[in-house]
N, C-alpha and C positions, 0 to 999 in steps of 0.2 A: 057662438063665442066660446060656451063651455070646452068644446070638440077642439078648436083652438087650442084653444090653452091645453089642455090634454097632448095632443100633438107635440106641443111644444116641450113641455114638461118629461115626453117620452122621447122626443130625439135627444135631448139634453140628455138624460139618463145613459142614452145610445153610446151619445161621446167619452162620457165619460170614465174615466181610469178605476181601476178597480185600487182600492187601497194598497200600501207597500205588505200591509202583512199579510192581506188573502191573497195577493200572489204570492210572498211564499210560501205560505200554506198549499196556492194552488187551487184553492176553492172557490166556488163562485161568492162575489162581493154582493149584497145587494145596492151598495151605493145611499145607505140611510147615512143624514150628517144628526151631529156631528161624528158621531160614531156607529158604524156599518154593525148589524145584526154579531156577524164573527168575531168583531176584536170585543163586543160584549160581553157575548158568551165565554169566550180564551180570556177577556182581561188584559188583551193586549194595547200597545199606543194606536191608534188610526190615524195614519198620517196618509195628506192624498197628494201622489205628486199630481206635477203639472205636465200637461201633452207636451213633448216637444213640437216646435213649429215646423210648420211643414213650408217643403223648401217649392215654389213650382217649377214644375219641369222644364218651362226653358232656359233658368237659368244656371248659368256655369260658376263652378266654383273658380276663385281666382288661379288657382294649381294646378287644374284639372290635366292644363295640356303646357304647363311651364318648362316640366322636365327636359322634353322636346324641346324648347327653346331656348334652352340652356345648351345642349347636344350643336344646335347651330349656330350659336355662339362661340362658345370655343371652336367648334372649325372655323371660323369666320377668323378667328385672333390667329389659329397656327398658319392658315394662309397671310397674313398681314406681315407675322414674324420671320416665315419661312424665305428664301430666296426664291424672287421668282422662276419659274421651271415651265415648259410647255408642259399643257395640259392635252389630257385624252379626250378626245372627242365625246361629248354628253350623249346623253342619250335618246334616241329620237323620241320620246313620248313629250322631252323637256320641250316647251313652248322658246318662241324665240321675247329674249326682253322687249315689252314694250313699255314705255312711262306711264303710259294711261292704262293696259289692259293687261300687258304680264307679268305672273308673279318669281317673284325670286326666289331662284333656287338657293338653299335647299328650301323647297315646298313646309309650308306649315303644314303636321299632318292633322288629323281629325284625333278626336278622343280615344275612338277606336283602333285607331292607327298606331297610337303613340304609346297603345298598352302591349302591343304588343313587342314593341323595340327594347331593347335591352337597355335598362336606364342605368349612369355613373352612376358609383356608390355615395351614398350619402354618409357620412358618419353626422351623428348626432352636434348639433350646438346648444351652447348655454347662453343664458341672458348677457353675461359680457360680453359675449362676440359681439350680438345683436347689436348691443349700444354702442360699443365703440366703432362700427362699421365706418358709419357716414358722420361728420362731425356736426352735432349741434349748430355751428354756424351757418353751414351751408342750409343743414334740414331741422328749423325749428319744433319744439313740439308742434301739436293740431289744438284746437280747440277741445280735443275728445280729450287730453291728457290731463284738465284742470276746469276747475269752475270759470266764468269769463270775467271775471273780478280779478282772479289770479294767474290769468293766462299772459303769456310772454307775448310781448309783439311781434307779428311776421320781420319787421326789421327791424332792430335793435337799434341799427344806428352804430360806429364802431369811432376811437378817439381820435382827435386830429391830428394826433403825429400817425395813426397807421390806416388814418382813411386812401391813403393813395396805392394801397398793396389791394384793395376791396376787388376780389375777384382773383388775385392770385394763388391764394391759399385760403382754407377754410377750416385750419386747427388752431385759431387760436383765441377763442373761446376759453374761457376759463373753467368752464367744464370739459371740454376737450384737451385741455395739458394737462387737468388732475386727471384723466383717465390713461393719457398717454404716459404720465408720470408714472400709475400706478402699473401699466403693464409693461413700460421698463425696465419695474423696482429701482428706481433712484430718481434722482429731481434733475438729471444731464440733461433733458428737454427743457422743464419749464427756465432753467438756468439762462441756455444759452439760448429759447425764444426772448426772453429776459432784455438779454444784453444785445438781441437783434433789433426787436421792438425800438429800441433808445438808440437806433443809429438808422434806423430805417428811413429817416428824412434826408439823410445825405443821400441815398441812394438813389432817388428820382434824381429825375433833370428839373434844374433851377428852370420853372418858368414865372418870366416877368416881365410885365412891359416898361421898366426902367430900360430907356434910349441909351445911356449914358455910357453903351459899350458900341453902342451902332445910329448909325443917324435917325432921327424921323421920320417917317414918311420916303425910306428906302427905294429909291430908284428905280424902274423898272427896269431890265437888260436891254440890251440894244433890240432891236425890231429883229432880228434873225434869230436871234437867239428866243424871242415870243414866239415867233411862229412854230419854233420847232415845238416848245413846250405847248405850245397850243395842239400842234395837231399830235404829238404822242398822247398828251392827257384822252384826245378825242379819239384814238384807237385802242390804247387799254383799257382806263379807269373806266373813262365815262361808257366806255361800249358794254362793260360787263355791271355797272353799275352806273345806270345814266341817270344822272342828277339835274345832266344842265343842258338846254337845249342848245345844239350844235350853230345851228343856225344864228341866233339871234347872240352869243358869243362871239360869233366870226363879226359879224355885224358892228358887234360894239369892239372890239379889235382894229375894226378896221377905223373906225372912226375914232381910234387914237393914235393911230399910226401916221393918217392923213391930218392929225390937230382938229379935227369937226369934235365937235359936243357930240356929245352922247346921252341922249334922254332915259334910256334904258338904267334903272335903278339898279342897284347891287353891281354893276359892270367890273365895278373897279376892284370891289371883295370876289367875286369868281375867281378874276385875272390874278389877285396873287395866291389865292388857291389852288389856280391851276399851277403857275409860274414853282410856287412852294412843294406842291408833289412829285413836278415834273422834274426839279434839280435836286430832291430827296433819294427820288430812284435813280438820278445816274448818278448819282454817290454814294450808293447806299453802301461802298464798302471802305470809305474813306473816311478823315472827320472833317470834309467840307464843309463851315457853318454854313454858306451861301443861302440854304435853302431858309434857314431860321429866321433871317431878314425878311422875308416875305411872310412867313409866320407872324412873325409881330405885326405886319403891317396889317392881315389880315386882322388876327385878333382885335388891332387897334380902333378898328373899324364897327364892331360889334354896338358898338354906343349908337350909332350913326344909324345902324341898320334899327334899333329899337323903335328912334324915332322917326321912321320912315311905315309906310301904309303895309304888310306883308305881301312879296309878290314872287315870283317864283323863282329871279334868277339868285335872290339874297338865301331865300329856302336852301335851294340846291347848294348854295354855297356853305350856309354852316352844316349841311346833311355832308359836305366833303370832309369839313372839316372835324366833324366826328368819327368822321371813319382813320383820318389821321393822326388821333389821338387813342382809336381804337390799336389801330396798327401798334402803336408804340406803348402799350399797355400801362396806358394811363386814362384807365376809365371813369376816374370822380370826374376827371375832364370834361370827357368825351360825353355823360349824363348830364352836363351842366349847359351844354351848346344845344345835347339836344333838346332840352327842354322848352330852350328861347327856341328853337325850329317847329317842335311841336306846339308852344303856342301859336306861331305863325299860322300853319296850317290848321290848327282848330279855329280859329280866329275867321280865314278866310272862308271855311269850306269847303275844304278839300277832299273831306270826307264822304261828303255827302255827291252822291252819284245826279240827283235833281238838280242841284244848285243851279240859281239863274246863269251862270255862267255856259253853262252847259250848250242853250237856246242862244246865247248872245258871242260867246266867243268862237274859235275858229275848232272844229274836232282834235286836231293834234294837238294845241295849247291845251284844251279840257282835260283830255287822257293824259296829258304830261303834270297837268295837276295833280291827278286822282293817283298818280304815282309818285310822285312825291309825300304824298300819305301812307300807302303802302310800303315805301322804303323806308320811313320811319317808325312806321307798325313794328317791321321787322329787324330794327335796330334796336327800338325801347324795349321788344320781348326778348332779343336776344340779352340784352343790359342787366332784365329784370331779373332771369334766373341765375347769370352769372355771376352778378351781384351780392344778388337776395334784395332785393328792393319790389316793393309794388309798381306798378305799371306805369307810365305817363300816359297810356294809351289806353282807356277800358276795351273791352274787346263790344262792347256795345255800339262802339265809333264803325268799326270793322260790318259795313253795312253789306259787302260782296266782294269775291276775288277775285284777282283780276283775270281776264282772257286766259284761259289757257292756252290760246294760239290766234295771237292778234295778226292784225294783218301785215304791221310792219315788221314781223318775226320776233320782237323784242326779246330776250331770256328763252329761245326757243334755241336747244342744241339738239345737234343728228350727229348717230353713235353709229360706228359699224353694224350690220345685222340688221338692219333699217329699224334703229330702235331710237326714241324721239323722246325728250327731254324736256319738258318747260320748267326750265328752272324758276324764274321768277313766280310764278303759280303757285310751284310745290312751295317753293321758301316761303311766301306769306300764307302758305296751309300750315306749314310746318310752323311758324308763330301763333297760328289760331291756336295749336294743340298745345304749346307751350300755354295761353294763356288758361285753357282746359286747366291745365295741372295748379297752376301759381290758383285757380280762384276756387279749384274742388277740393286742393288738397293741403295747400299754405296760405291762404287767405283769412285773417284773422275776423272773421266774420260774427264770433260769439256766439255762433250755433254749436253747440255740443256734440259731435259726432262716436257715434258707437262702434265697437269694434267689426262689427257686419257691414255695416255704412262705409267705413272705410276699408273693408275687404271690397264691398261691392263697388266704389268707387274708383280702387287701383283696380279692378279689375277690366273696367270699362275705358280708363283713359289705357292701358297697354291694349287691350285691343283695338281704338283708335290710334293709335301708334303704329301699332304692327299693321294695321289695313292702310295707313299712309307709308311703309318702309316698302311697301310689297307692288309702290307701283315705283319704285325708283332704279334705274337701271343699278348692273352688278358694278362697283367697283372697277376703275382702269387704275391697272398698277405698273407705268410705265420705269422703266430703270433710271434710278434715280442721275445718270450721266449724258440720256437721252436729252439734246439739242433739241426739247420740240417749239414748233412755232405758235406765237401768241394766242390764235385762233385755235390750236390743237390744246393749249396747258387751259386754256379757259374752259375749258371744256373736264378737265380733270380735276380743273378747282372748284366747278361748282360740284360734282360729284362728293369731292372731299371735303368740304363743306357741309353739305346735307347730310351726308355720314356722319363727318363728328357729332353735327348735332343731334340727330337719331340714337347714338352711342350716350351725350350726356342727358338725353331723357328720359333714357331707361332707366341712368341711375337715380333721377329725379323724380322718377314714379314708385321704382320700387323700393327705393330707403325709405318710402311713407309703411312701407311693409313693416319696419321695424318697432312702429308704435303699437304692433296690437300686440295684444295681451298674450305671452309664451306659454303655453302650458305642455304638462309633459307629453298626453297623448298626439298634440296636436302642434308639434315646432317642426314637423317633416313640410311643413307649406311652404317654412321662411329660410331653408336653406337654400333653396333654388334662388330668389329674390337677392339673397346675399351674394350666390355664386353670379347669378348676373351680374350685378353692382359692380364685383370686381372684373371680370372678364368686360364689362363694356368701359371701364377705365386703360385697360390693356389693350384693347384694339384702339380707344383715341387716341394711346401715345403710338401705337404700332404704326398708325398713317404717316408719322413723319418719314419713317423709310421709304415713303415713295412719292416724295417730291421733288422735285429740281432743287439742288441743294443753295443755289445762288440766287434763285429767286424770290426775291419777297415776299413772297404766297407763303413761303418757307418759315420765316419767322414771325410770319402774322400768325402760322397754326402753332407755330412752337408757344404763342403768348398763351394760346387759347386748351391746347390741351397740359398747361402746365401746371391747372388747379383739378386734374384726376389725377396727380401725384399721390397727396394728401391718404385715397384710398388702399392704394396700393401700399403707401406706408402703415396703416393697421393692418394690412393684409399680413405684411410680414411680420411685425413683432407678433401677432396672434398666433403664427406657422413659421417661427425664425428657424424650423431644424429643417421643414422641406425643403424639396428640390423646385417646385416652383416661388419661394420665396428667394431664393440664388435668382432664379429667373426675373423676378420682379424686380429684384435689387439693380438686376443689369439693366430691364427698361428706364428704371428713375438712372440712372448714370450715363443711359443713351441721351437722356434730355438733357443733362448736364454738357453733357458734350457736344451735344446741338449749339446750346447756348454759344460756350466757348469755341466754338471751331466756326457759325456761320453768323454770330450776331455780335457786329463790332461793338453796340451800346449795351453787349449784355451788363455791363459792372453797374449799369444805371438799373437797372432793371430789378425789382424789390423779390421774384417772383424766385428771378435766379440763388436769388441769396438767399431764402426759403426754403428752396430745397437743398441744396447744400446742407444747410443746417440739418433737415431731415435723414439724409443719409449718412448723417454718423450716427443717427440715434440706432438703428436695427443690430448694429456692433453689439450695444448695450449688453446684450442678453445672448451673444454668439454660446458665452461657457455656462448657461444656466443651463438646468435639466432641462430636458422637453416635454412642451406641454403636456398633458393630457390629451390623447387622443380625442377626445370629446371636446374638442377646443377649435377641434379645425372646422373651416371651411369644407362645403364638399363641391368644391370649384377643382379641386386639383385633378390633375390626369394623374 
């Protein structure tokens, strides 16, 4: 035992740090406390630091290999922005895309790799930049910022005249217009958010189920006029997003057509959902109310459907119904329908892959269930981040994904190059990873998180990011005048799709970057993280240049990439003298002009009138000095 202890007492001595003074003296410590043999003899303080921690070697620092991913980022933006042009043949070592197995060019390189490339220059940033990047609204603090007593809620919660903008814009926080105020030098923002704010309820479209402009219980169209909307819903919507079974639709169809009952529950709310999209999109460029009649009736129905047993065709029906309120960017909506849906499905079990139904019902009814869970998985996470709300969904529900390659083909598309697709897969992976970020990194959980924890934390969810971006084919950037057929643009929408959102998760991972603590040796990490942020807001407005400018896909992306505006607007007043702040100014006026040139209800649209408002603010400061070179981003070419 004595031998022990001896041992022990002498590895301890081993470790230990020689006092500050006798290194600099230079001489050997003996390590007596409280005061070592040297600083007795000198008279000097004995102070003993502390060993720094050692780091193990297999892990990466968050930075290690960002540089580089910043490098293929902005090319990823100047080809988005660029006119498209044939390209030169790649080069044979490049693998051909596959969904499942190859990676995207350009290659992420190794650590090794990526010291040796010539990295953009960095100039220096100051803690303003840092905060004013991403706006408070969007990226609350963390739990690490404050005791949990005094910690801010993941969602605040915003007031009833501006909860219908929730999702359009993310400046307007009251700590976010005193910062914008302060880097305009004058109150021209907080003024005229002011006077936005208190008209922002005219702005939406009046919904209401007061009849007393249209009948009750609005008519169905004649029987040819069903049929058609019947089978278009069943070749676009429902094929690329199938909610409702074909079949057993046609069925209850027909048995209103011939006057027979129809036992089939929800029949009647499908049909004017279908009936409602289907005269939505051959109008979509006129102000035919037609389609709103059916709207109402649908909604009307919502009562009806509470006190009914949940089954799958009423499911599908409000999961339609959210997607057309997503469409028309009015998300407090489209949150409130899905809620009633995801209880449905929590309720029934739909979740759950066991469920008696499973052994009892017929294989394609059960899988048609289990999908309907997963469509709503990936509607509530998409809600959640764009939001800012917590989940309806825990990701603890999310018990397995689905088929990568079912047998009915479902969400599976094939790309030139024999390169393959499972969209529907990747889209509920790409929700898992969202719910990653919402519960590691905005989750108001009351755990105190330290500046290392949350280094080590973003650094894991980007490289889950990046390992799910590296199986998704490249980008089709077809010209945006190309006539292509529904089967060909489905195929470029789900693409464009998974991109934006890949684009809004990087900013969603790395503005958690901007909470840790700046110090001077050590803010070379958080430039890179910032430079992302902004360039992956410039590539999600860049995608609108290459979509069919008439089709709907069109301004359903223009709703969704209309809240990375926001970024790009600090970007400039931070950098109002460079030459990519000119550039940035022209993307925010490219979406202005999206608006007005392809979307007739842009003037309903609260998102529209947000930015607007934003683009006269970067004027503000055209004749003020220019910043400090120490001010900029090091994003710019």
């Amino acid at each position: 035992m004595q031998s022990t202890s001896e041992a022990q007492r002498s590895a301890s001595k081993a470790l230990s740090l020689s006092c500050t003074a006798c290194r600099t003296r230079k001489v050997k410590c003996d390590h007596r406390r409280p005061v070592c043999s040297g600083c007795e003899k000198y008279g000097g303080e004995c102070v003993w630091p502390e060993r720094k921690k050692s780091i193990r070697r297999g892990e990466k620092k968050l930075y290690e290999n960002i540089v580089t991913r910043l490098a293929q980022m902005e090319r990823l933006v100047e080809e988005l922005q660029e006119p498209k042009e044939p390209k030169e043949p790649k080069e044979p070592s490049a693998p051909k895309k596959k969904a499942t197995v190859a990676k995207k060019g350009p290659q992420v390189l190794t650590p090794e790799e990526s010291s040796s490339n010539t990295n953009p220059p960095q100039p220096a940033l100051t803690a303003s930049t840092i905060s004013t990047q991403v706006s408070p609204a969007s990226y609350p603090p963390s739990p690490a910022s404050s005791s949990p007593r005094t910690a801010k809620p993941y969602y605040a919660g915003a007031s009833e005249g501006t909860v219908g903008t929730a999702g359009s814009c993310s400046l307007f926080s009251a700590e976010g217009i005193a910062k914008i105020d302060t880097l305009v030098g004058d109150t021209r923002y907080s003024d005229a958010v002011r006077n936005l704010l208190q008209q922002v309820r005219s702005f939406a479209p009046k919904r209401s189920l007061d009849f007393s402009s249209s009948p009750r219980d609005y008519p169905f169209p004649p029987n040819d006029i069903v049929i058609f909307c019947v089978n278009e819903y069943m070749r676009t919507l429902n094929n690329g997003i199938r909610l409702l079974q074909e079949s057993k639709v046609r069925a209850a169809v027909n048995a209103y057509m011939y006057g027979q009952p129809c036992d089939e529950p929800g029949w009647e709310l499908a049909l004017n959902v279908i009936i409602m999209h289907e005269l939505r999109r051959r109008d979509w460029n006129s102000d035919n109310p037609e389609h709103k009649h059916y709207l109402n009736n649908a909604l009307a129905l919502i009562p009806n459907a509470i006190l009914q047993t949940p089954n799958p065709m009423t499911i599908g029906s409000l999961l339609s119904l959210v997607y057309y309120f997503i469409f028309s960017a009015e998300n407090h909506i489209a949150v409130s329908i899905l809620a009633l849906a995801t209880q449905f499905i929590l309720l029934a079990g739909y979740h759950n892959p066991d469920h008696p139904n499973k052994v009892l019902g017929h294989p394609a009814d059960v899988l048609h269930r289990r999908r309907l869970f997963w469509q709503a998985y990936v509607l509530d996470h998409d809600l959640m981040l764009r939001i800012g709300k917590p989940p309806l969904i825990s990701d603890d529900f999310l018990l397995e994904l689905p088929e990568e390659f079912p047998a009915d083909g479902y969400g599976v598309y094939y790309y030139p190059g024999d390169v393959t697709l499972s969209y529907f897969h990747q889209q509920v992976r790409l929700s898992q990873i969202q719910g990653h970020i919402y519960s590691k990194l905005y989750s108001q959980s009351g755990e105190i998180m330290s500046a290392a924890t949350l280094e080590s934390t973003i650094a894991h969810l980007d490289a889950e990011l990046q390992d799910w971006w590296q199986t998704i084919p490249e980008l089709i950037r077809p010209e945006p005048q190309m006539d292509l057929l529904d089967a060909d643009y489905t195929k470029v929408m789900s693409l464009t799709v998974l991109n934006f959102m890949y684009f809004q998760l990087v900013v969603a991972i790395h503005s958690a970057a901007f909470r840790l603590p700046l110090l001077d040796e050590d803010d070379d990490g958080l430039r890179p993280s910032v430079a992302l942020c902004v360039n992956a807001a410039r590539a999600a407005i860049a995608l609108l240049k290459h979509q069919q400018l008439q089709h709907p896909f069109t301004i359903y992306l223009l709703y969704q990439v209309a809240w990375s505006v926001d970024i790009l607007f600090v970007n400039i007043i931070e950098n109002k003298t460079s030459t990519t702040a000119l550039q940035d100014l022209e993307l925010i006026k490219m979406v202005i002009n999206f608006f007005e040139s392809y979307d007739p209800n842009y003037q309903t649209v609260a998102s529209y009138h947000i930015i607007k408002v934003l683009t006269l603010q970067p004027d503000a400061g055209n004749n003020d000095d220019p910043l400090p070179a120490n001010t900029r981003y090091g994003c710019h070419k």
